[in-house]
DRENPA-3360 file (N, C-alpha, C; in nm, 2 decimals, always signed):
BEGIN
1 = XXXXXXXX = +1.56/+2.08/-0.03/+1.70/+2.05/+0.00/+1.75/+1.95/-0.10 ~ +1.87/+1.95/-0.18/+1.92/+1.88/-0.26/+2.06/+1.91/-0.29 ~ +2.12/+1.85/-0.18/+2.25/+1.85/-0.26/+2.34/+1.76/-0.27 ~ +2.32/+1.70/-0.44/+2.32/+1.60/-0.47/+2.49/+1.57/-0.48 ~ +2.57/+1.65/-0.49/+2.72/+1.61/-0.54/+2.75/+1.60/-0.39 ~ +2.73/+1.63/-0.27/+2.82/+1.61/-0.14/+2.72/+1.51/-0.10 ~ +2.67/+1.43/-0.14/+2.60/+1.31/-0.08/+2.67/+1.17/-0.15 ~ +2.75/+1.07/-0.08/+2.77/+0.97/-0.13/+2.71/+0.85/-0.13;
9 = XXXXXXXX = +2.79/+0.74/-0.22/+2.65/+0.65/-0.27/+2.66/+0.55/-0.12 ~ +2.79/+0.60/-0.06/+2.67/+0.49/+0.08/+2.61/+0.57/+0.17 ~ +2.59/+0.69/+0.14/+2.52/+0.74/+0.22/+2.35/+0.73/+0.20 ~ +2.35/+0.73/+0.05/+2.23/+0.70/-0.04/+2.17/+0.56/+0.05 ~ +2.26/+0.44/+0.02/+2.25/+0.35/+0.03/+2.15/+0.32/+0.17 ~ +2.22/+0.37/+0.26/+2.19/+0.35/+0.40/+2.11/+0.41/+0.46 ~ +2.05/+0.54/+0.35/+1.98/+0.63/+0.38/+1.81/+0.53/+0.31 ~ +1.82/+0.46/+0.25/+1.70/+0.38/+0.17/+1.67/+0.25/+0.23;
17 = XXXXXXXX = +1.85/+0.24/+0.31/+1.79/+0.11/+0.43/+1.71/+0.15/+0.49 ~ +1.71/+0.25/+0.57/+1.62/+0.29/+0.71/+1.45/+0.24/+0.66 ~ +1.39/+0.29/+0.52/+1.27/+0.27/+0.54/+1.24/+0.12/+0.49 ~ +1.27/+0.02/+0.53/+1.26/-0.13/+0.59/+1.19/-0.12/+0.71 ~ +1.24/-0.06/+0.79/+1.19/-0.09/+0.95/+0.99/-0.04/+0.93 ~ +0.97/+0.09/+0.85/+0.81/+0.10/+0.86/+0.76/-0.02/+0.77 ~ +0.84/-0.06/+0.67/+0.83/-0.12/+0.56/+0.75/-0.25/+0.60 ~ +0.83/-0.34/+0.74/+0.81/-0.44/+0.77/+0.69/-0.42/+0.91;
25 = XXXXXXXX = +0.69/-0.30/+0.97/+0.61/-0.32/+1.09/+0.47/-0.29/+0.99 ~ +0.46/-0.22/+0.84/+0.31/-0.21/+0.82/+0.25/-0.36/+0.80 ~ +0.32/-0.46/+0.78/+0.28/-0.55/+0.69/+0.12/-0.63/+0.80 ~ +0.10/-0.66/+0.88/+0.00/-0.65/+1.00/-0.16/-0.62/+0.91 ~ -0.06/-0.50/+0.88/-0.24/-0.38/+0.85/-0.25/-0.46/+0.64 ~ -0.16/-0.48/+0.61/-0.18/-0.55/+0.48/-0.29/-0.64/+0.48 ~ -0.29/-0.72/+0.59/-0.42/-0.85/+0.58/-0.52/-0.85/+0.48 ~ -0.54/-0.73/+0.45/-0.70/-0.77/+0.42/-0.65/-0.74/+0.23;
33 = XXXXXXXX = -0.59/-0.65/+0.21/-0.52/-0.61/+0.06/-0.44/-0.76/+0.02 ~ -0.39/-0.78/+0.12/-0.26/-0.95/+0.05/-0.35/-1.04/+0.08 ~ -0.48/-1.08/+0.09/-0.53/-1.15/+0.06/-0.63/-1.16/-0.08 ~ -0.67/-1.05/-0.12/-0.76/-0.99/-0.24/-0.65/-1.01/-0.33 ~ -0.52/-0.93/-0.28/-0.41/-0.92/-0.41/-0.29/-0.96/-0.35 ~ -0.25/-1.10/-0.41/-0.15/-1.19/-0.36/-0.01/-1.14/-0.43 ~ -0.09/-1.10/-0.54/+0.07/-1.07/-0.60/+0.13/-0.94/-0.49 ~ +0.14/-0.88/-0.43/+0.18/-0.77/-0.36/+0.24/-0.84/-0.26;
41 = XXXXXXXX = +0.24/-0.95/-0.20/+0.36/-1.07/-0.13/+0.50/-1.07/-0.23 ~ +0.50/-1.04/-0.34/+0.64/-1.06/-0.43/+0.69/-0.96/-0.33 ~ +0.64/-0.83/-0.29/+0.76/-0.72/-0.26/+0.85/-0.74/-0.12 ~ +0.76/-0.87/-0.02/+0.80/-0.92/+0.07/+0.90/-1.00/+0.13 ~ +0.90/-1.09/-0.01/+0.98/-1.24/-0.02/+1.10/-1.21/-0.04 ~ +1.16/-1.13/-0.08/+1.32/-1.09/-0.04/+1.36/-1.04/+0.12 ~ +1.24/-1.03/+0.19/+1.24/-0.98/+0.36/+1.19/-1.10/+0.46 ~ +1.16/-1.21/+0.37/+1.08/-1.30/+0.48/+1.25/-1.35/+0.60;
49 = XXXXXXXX = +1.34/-1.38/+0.57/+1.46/-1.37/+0.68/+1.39/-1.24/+0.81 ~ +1.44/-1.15/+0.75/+1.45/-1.05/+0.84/+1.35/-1.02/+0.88 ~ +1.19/-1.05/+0.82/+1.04/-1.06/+0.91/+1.03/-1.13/+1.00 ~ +1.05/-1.25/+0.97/+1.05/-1.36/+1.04/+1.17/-1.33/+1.16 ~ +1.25/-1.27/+1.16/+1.33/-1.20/+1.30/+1.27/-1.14/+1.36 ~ +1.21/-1.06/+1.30/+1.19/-0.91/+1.35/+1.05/-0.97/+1.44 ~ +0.92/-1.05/+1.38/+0.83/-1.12/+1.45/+0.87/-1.20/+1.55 ~ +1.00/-1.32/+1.57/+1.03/-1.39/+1.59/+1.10/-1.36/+1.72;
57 = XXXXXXXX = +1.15/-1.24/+1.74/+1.27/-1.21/+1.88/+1.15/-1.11/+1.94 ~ +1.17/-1.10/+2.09/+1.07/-1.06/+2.15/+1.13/-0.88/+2.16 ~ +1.05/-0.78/+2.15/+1.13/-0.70/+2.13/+1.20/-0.60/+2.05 ~ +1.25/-0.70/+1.91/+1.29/-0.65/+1.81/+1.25/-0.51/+1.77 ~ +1.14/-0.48/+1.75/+1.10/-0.34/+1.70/+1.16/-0.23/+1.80 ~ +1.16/-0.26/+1.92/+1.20/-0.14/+2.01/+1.37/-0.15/+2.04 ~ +1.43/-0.25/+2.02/+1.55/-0.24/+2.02/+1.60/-0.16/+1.96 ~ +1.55/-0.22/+1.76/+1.61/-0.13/+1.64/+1.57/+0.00/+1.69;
65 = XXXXXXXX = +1.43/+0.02/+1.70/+1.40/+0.20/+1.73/+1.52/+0.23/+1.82 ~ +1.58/+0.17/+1.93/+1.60/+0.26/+2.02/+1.79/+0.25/+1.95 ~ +1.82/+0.21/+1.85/+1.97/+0.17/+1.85/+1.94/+0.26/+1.68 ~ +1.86/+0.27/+1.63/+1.85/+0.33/+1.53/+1.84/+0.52/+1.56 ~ +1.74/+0.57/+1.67/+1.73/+0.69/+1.75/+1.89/+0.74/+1.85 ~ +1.95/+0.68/+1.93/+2.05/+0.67/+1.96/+2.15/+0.73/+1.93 ~ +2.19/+0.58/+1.77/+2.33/+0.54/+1.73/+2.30/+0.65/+1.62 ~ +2.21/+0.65/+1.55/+2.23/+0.69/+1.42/+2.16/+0.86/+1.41;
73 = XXXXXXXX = +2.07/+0.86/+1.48/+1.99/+1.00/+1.45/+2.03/+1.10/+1.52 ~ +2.08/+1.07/+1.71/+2.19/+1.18/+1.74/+2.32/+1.21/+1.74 ~ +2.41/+1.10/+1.64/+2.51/+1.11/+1.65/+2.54/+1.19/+1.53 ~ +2.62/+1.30/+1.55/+2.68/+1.41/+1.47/+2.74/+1.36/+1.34 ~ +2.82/+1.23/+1.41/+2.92/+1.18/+1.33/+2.84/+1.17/+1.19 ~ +2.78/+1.12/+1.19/+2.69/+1.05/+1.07/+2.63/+1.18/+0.99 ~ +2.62/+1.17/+0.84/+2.56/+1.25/+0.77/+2.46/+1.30/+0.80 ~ +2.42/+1.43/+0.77/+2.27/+1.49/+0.80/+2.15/+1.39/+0.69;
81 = XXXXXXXX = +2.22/+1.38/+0.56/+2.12/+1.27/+0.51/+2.04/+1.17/+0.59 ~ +2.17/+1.06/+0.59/+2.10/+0.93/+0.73/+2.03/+0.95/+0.78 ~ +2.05/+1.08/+0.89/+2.01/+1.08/+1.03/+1.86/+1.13/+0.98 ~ +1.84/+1.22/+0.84/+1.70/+1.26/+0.84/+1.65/+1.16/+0.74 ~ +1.65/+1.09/+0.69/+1.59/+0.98/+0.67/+1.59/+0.86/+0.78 ~ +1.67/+0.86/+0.81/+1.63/+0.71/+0.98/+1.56/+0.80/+1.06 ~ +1.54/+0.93/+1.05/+1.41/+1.01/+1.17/+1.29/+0.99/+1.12 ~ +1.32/+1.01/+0.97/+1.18/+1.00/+0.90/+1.12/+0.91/+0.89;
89 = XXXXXXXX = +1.18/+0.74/+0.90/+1.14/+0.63/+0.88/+1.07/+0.57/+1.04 ~ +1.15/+0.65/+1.11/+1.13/+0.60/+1.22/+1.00/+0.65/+1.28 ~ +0.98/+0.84/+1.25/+0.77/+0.88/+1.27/+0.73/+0.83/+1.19 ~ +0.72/+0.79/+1.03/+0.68/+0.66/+0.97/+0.61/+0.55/+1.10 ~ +0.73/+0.47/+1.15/+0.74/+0.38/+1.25/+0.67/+0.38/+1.37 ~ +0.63/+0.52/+1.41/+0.55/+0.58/+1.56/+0.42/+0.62/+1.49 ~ +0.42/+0.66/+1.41/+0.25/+0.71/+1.33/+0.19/+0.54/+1.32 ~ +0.26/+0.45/+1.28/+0.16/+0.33/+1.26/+0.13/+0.26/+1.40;
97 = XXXXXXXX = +0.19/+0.28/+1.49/+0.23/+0.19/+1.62/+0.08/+0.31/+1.67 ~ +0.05/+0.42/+1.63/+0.01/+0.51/+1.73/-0.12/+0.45/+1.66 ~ -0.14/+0.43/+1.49/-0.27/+0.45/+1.49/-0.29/+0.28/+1.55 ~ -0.21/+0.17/+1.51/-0.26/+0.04/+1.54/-0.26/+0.06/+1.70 ~ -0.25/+0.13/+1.76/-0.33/+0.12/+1.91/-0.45/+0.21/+1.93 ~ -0.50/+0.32/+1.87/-0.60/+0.39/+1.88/-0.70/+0.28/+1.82 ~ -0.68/+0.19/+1.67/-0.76/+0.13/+1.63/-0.73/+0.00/+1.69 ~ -0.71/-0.05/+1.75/-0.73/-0.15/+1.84/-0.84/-0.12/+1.95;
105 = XXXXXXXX = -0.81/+0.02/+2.02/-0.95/+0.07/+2.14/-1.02/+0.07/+2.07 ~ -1.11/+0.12/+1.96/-1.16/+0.18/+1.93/-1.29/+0.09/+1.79 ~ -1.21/-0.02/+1.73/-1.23/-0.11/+1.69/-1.25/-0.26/+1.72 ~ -1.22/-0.25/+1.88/-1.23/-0.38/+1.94/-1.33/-0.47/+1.92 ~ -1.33/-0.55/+1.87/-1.46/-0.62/+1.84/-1.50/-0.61/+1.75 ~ -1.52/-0.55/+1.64/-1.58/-0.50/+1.55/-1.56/-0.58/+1.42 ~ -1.43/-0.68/+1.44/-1.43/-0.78/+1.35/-1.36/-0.72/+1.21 ~ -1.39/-0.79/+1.15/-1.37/-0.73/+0.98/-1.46/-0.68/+0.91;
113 = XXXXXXXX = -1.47/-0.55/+0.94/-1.60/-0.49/+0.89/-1.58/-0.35/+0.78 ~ -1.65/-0.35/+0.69/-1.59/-0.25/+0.58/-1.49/-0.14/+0.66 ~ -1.52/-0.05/+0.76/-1.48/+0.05/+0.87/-1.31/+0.03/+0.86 ~ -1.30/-0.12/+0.94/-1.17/-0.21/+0.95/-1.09/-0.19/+0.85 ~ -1.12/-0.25/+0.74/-1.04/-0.33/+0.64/-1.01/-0.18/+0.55 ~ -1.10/-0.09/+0.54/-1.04/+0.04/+0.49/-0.92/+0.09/+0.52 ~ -0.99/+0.10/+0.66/-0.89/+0.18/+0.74/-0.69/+0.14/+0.71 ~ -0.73/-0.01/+0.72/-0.59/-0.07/+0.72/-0.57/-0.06/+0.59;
121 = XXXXXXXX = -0.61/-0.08/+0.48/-0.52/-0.09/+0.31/-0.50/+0.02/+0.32 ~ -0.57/+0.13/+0.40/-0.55/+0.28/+0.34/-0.34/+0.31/+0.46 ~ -0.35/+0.25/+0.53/-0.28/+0.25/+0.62/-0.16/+0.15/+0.56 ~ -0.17/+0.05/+0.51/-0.08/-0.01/+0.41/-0.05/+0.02/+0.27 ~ -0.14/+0.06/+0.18/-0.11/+0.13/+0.08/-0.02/+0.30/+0.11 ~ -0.06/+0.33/+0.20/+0.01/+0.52/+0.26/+0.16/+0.48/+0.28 ~ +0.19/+0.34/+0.35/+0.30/+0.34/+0.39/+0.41/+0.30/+0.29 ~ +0.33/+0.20/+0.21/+0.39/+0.11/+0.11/+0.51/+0.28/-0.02;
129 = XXXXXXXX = +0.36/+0.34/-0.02/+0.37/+0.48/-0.09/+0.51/+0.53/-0.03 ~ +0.48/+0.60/+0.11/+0.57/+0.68/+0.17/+0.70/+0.58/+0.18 ~ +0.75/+0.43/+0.19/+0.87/+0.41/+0.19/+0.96/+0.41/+0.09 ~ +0.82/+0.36/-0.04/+0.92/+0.34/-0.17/+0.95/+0.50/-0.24 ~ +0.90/+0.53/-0.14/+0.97/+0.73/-0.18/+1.02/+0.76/-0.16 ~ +1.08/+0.66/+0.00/+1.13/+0.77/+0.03/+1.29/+0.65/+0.02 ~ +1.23/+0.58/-0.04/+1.39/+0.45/-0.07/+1.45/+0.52/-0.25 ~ +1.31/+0.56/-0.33/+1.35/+0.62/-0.42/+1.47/+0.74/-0.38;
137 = XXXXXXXX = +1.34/+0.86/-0.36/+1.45/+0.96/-0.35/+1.56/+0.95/-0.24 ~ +1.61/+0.85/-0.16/+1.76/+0.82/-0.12/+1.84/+0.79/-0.20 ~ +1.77/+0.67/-0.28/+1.90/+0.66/-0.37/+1.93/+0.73/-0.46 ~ +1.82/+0.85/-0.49/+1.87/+0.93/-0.60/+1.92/+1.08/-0.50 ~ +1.98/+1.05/-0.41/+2.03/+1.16/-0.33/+1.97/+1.26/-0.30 ~ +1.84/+1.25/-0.27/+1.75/+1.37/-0.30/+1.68/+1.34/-0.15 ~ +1.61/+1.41/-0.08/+1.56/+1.47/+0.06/+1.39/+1.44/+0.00 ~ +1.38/+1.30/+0.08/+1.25/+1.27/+0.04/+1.13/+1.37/+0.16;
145 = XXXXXXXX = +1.02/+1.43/+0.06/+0.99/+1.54/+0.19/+0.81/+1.50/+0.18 ~ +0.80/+1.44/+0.27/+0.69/+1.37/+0.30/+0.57/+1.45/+0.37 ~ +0.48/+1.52/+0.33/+0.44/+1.66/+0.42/+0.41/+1.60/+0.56 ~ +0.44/+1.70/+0.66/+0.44/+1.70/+0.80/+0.49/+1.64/+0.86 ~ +0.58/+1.48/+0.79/+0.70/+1.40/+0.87/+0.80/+1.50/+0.85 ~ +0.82/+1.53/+0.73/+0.95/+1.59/+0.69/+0.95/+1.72/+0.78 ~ +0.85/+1.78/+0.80/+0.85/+1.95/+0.86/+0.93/+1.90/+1.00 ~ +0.83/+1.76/+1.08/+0.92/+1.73/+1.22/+1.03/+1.69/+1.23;
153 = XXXXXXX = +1.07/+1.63/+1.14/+1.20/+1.57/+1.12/+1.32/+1.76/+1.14 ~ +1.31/+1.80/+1.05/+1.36/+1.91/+1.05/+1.37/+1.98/+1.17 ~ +1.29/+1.94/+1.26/+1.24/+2.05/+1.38/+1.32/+1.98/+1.48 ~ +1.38/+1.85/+1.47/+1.40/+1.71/+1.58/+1.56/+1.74/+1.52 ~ +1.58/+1.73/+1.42/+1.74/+1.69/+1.38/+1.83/+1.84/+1.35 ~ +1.90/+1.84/+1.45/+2.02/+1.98/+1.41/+2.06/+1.97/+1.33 ~ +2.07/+2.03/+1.17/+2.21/+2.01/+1.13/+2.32/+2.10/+1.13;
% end
């Protein structure tokens, strides 16, 4: 799907905000990568305000989800762009919440052990991947299509 001339540049725009929200909830699973490799904090430091919120208010992540799901993904009003990129950012957003609770049972105790520390860079490097793709192809008005988020997104959002 590409249709670049009936997409406008704030729709672009707003459509490349949304993947912030996985952007900031992966940062957790970074630990063990931003300490080996410090330079990868540069991509952070223009978000530490809004981290520092987002950690800081009790809550915050399920508000945005539920005012982001809501306001923006069933309202008609809004371009089919937005709404399928803020869906897409948002199973982004539920795939990490789902795996950092399976690997929390499952890992309990286990410490920082090769198993661990994989698991997470592989889980912060995937996301790091999937946002700046999908912030790329927003701003270049293009339908970032992420396999099997994009297929549900499509299955969730009427257009």
């Amino acid at each position: 799907m590409n249709w670049r001339n009936s997409i406008e540049t704030k729709d672009k725009f707003f459509a490349a905000l949304v993947y912030f929200l996985p952007l900031i909830y992966v940062l957790p699973f970074g630990q063990f990568i931003l300490q080996k490799l410090p330079f990868l904090v540069i991509i952070y430091l223009p978000l530490k305000p809004i981290i520092d919120f987002y950690y800081g208010f009790p809550f915050a992540g399920l508000i945005i989800f539920f005012v982001l799901f809501l306001a923006v993904v069933r309202n008609q009003n809004i371009s089919y762009f937005i709404r399928f990129n803020t869906m897409q950012s948002i199973l982004i957003d539920i795939f990490l919440v789902l795996c950092g609770l399976v690997m929390s049972f499952f890992l309990n105790g286990l410490g920082a052990n090769l198993l661990t520390e994989t698991l997470y860079n592989v889980l912060f490097l995937g996301t790091l991947a999937a946002c700046f793709y999908g912030m790329i192809q927003s701003a270049l008005g293009r339908y970032a299509e992420i396999p099997t988020i994009s297929e549900a997104v499509k299955a969730q959002i009427p257009y």
